[in-house]
C-alpha positions in Angstrom: 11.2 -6.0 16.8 10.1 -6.0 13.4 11.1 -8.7 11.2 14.2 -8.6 9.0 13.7 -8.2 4.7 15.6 -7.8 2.0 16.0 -4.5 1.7 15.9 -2.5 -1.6 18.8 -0.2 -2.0 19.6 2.9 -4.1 22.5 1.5 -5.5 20.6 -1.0 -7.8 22.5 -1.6 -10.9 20.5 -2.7 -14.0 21.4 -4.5 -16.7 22.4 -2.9 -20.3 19.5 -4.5 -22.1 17.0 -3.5 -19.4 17.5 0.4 -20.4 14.7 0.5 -22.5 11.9 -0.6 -19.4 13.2 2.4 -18.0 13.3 5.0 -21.3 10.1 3.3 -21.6 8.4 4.6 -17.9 9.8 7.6 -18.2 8.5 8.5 -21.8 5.0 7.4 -20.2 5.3 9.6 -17.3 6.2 12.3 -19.4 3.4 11.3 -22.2 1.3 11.6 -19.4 2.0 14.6 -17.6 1.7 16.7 -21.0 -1.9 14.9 -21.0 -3.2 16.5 -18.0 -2.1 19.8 -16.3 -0.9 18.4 -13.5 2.8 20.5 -12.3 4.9 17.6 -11.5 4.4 13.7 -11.0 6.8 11.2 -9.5 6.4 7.8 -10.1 8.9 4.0 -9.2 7.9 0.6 -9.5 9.8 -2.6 -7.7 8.9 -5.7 -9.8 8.7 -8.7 -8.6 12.5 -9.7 -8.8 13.0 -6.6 -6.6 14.6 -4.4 -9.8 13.3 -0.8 -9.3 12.8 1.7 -11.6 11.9 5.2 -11.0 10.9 8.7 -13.2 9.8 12.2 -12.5 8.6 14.5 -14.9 7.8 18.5 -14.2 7.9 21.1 -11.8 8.6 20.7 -7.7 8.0 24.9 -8.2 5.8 26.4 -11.1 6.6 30.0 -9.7 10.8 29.4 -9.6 10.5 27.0 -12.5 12.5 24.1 -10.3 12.5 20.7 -12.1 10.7 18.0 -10.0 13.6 15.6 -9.1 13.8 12.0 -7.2 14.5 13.8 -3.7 11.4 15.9 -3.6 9.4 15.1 -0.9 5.6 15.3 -1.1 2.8 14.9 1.3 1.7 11.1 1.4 -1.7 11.7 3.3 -3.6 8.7 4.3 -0.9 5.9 3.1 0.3 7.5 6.8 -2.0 4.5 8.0 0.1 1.9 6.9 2.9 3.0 9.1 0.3 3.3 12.2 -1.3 -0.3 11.1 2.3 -1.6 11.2 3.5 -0.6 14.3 0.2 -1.5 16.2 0.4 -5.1 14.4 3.8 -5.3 16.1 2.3 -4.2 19.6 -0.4 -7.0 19.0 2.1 -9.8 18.2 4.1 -8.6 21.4 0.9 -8.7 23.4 0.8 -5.3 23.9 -2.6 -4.3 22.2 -5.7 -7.1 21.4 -7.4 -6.5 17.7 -10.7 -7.4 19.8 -10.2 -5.8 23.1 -12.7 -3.4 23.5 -11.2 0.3 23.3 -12.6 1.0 26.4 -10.1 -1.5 28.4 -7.6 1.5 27.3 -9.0 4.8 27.5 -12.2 3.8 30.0 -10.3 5.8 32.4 -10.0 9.5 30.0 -12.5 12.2 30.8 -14.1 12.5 27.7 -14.6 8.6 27.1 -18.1 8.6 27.5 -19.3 11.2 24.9 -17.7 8.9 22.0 -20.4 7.4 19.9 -20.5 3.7 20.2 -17.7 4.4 23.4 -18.3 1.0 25.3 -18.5 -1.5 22.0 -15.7 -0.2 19.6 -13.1 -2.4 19.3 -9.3 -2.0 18.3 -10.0 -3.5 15.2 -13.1 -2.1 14.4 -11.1 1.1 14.4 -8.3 0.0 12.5 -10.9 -1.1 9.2 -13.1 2.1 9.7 -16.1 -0.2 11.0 -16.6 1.7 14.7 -19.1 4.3 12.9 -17.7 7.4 14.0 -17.9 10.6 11.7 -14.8 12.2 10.0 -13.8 15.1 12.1 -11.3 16.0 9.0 -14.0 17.6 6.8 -16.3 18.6 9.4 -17.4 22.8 9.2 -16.3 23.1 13.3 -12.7 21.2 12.8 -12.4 23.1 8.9 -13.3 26.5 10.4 -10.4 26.3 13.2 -8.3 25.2 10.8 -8.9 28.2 8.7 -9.1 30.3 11.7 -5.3 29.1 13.0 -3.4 27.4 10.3 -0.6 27.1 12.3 -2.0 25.5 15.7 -0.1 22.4 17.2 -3.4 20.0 18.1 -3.0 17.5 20.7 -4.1 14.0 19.5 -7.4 14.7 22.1 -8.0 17.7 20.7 -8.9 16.5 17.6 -10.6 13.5 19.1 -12.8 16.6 20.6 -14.6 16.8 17.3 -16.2 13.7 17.3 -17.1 13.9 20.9 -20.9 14.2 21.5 -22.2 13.4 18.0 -24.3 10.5 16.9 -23.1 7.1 15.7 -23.3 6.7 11.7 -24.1 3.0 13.0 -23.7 0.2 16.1 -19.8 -0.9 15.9 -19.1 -3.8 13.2 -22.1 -3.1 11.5 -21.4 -0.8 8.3 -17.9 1.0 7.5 -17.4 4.6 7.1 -13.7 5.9 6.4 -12.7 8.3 9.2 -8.8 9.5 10.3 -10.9 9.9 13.5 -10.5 5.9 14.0 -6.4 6.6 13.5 -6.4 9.6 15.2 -7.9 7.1 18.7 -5.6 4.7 17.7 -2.9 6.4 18.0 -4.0 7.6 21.4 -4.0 4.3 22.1 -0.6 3.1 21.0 0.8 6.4 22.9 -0.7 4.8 25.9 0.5 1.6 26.0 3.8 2.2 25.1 4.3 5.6 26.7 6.2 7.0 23.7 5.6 9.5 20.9 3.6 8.0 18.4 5.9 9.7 15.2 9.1 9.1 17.2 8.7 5.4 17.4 7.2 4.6 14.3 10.4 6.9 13.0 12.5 4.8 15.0 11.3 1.2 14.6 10.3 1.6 11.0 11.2 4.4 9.0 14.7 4.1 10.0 14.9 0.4 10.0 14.0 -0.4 6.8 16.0 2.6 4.9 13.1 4.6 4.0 15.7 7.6 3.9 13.3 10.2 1.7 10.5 9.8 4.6 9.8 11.9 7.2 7.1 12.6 9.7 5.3 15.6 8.6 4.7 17.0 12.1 6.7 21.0 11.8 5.6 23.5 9.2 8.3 23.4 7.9 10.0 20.0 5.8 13.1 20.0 4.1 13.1 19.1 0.4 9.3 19.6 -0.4 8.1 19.9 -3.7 5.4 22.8 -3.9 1.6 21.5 -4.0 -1.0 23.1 -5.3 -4.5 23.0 -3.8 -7.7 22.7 -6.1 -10.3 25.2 -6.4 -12.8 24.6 -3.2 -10.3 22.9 -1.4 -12.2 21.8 2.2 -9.0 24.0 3.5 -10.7 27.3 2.3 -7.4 28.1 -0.3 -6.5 27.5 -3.9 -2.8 27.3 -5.2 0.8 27.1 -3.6 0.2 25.3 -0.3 3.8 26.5 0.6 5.0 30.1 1.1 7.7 31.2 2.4 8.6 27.8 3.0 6.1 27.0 5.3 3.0 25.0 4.8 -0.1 27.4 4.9 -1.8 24.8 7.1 0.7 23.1 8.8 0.5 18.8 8.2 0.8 18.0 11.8 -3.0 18.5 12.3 -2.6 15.1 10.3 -1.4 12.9 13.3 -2.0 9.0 13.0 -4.6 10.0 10.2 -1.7 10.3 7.7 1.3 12.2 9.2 4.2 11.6 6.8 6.1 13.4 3.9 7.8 10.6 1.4 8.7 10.0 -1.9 7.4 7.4 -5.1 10.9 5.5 -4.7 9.9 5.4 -1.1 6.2 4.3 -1.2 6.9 1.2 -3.7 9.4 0.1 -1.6 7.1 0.0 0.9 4.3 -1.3 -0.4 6.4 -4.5 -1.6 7.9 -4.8 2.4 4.7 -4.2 3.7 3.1 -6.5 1.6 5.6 -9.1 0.2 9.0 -8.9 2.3 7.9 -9.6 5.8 8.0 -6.2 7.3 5.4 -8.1 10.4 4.6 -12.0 10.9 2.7 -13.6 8.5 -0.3 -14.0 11.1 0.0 -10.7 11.5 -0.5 -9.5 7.7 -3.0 -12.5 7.8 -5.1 -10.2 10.4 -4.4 -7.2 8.1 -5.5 -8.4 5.0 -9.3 -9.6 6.1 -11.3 -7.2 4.8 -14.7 -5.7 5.1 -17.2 -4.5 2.2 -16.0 -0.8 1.7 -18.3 2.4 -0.4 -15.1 3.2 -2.5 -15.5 1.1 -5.5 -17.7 -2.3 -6.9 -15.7 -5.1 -4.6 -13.9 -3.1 -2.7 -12.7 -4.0 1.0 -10.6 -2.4 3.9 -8.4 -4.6 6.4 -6.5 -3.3 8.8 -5.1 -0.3 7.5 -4.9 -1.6 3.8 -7.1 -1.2 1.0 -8.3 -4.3 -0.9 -9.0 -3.7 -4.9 -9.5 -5.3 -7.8 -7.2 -4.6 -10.7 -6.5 -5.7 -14.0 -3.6 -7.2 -13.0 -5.5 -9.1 -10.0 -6.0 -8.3 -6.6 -4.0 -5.1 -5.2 -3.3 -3.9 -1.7 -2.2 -0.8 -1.1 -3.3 2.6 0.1 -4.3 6.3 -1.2 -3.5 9.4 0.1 -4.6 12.9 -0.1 -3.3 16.2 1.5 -4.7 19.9 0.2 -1.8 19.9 -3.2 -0.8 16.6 -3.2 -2.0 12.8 -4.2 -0.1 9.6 -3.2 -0.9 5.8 -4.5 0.8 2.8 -3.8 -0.5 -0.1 -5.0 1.1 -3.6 -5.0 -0.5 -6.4 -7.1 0.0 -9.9 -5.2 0.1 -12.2 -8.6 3.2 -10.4 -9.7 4.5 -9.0 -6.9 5.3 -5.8 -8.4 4.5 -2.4 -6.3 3.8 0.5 -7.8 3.8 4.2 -6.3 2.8 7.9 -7.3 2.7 11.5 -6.3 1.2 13.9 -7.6 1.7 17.7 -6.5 -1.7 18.8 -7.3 -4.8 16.9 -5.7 -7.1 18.8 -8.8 -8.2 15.1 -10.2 -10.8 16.8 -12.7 -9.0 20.0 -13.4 -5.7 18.9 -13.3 -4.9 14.9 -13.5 -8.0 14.4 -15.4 -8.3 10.7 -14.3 -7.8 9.0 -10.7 -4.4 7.9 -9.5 -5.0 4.8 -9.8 -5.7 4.8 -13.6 -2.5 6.4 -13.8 -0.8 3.5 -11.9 -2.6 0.8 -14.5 -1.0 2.5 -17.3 2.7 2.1 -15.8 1.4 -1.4 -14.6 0.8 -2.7 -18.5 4.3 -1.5 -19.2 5.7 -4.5 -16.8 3.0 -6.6 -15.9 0.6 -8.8 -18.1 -3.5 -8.2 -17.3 -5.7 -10.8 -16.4 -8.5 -12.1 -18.3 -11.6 -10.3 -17.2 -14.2 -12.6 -15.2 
């Protein structure tokens, strides 16, 4: 089983003379949000005393005018990996899965095996830090086009495998690293395998569940209650622009998503999270030890990529945490280790140059230098 942690409640009480941290986030988010043209945003932080404060500001519906409110749910795209990365840490501590077995010791035996790039030398963890050098299926024309072509299609975790099936390596394993859902998509395979369960179900079960994450859902049906509407940018990879629900139904449905993302959550949610995950104990301590080794990764000077975490610098020190993007919607959590403090938002737009007008992470700094002092830069 996972490991017990303090758990951070909704009934948090805060002090009279702590009021004006939280007028204080909230007239940021708002100051903000009238900055950019972004619909709605939803934003919490947990400090490091475990006090959490949370604030919304705009629309979960431009069409019906419906004020963005704490419950709205929104896509969380790739922050989905830190589920996945958790619940295999917890079949490697059991000695159900080896971060340096070779994948083949578990799907050797599958038809399509062989026509994997890099088949017989990928290991589990080479998959879990995006080293194993196989392409993103996600914004490939072939796995686009069907998605355009049947929004609505229930895929089969090997069915999306298919699109990386008989196409070069970007590299030999462990030698370079190149961000693919296509390494979380095998994983999850992998974890179905060995425990002969439903990925969602379990991870549902043992985690989601567990630890009180009551605002997160998998995002596997068309249709999930409490959604605030996104709003895809112009030349979205998806082939639409605007309300990604109608009707409400999504207009592609999320579960193409599978162990590349595959959940629908909230701000409050994510920060609590990211400070379990990360802080609280949510797996052993040799086990987060394993997860936070990183590897040089091409998303920003110093970056690095454990095992389903990224590894950033910040003003406020080192971070881990993870981004997330789904056509209409961007997720960031982000926890800062000197402090302790973990920080979430959602956006339901993913227009960063239209619409946000800055990444999500520079929105996170500027809730950060509300609570948490900066560090001297090197």
């Amino acid at each position: 089983m996972f490991r017990a942690v303090l758990l951070l409640l909704p009934a948090l009480v805060f002090a009279a003379d702590e009021s004006n941290l939280q007028a204080r986030l909230q007239a940021k988010l708002d100051e903000m949000r009238a900055a950019s043209g972004v619909a709605g945003v939803s934003a919490a932080i947990v400090l490091g005393d475990g006090k959490l404060r949370t604030a919304v500001s705009g629309l979960a519906d431009v069409e019906t005018k419906t004020p963005l409110t704490l419950n709205h749910r929104m896509l969380a795209g790739s922050i989905g990996k830190t589920f996945v990365a958790a619940y295999a840490l917890d079949k490697v501590q059991k000695g159900k899965l080896g971060l340096d077995d070779k994948i083949e010791k578990y799907l050797g035996g599958e038809p399509w095996f062989a026509r994997l790039p890099n088949a017989r030398t990928i290991t589990i963890r080479q998959l879990m830090n995006h080293t194993s050098g196989i392409k993103e299926h996600v914004t490939s024309p072939e796995f686009t086009k069907a998605l355009r072509e049947n929004p609505e299609k229930v895929w089969t975790p090997v069915e999306l495998v298919g699109f990386a099936l008989d196409t070069p390596a970007l590299f030999p394993a462990g030698t370079d690293w190149a961000y693919a859902d296509t390494n979380y998509v095998i994983l999850g395979v992998i974890l179905e395998k060995i425990t002969g369960k439903p990925l969602f179900a379990e991870i549902d079960r043992e985690i989601v569940r567990t630890y009180r994450l009551t605002r997160t859902l998998p995002s596997d049906q068309p249709s999930i209650p409490e959604m605030a509407t996104g709003y895809s940018r112009p030349n979205s990879p998806f082939g639409y622009e605007g309300p990604v629900i109608m009707k409400g139904k999504f207009r592609t449905s999320p579960q193409m998503e599978y162990a590349g993302g595959g959940f629908a959550s909230t701000a409050y949610d994510l920060a609590r999270w990211a400070k379990m995950i990360y802080d609280n104990g949510v797996i052993t301590e040799s086990m987060r030890d394993e997860m936070l080794k990183g590897v040089p990764a091409k998303t920003g000077r110093g970056d690095k990529y454990g095992l389903g975490v990224q590894i950033r610098e910040s003003p406020f020190g080192i971070s881990y945490g993870h981004g997330g993007w789904y056509p209409g919607y961007l997720s960031e959590m982000e926890y800062f280790a000197d402090s302790g403090a973990a920080i979430a938002i959602q956006f339901n737009s993913d227009d960063i140059r239209g619409k946000l007008k800055r990444p999500p992470r520079a929105w996170i700094f500027d809730i950060a230098r509300l609570f948490l002092d900066e560090k001297p830069a090197k």
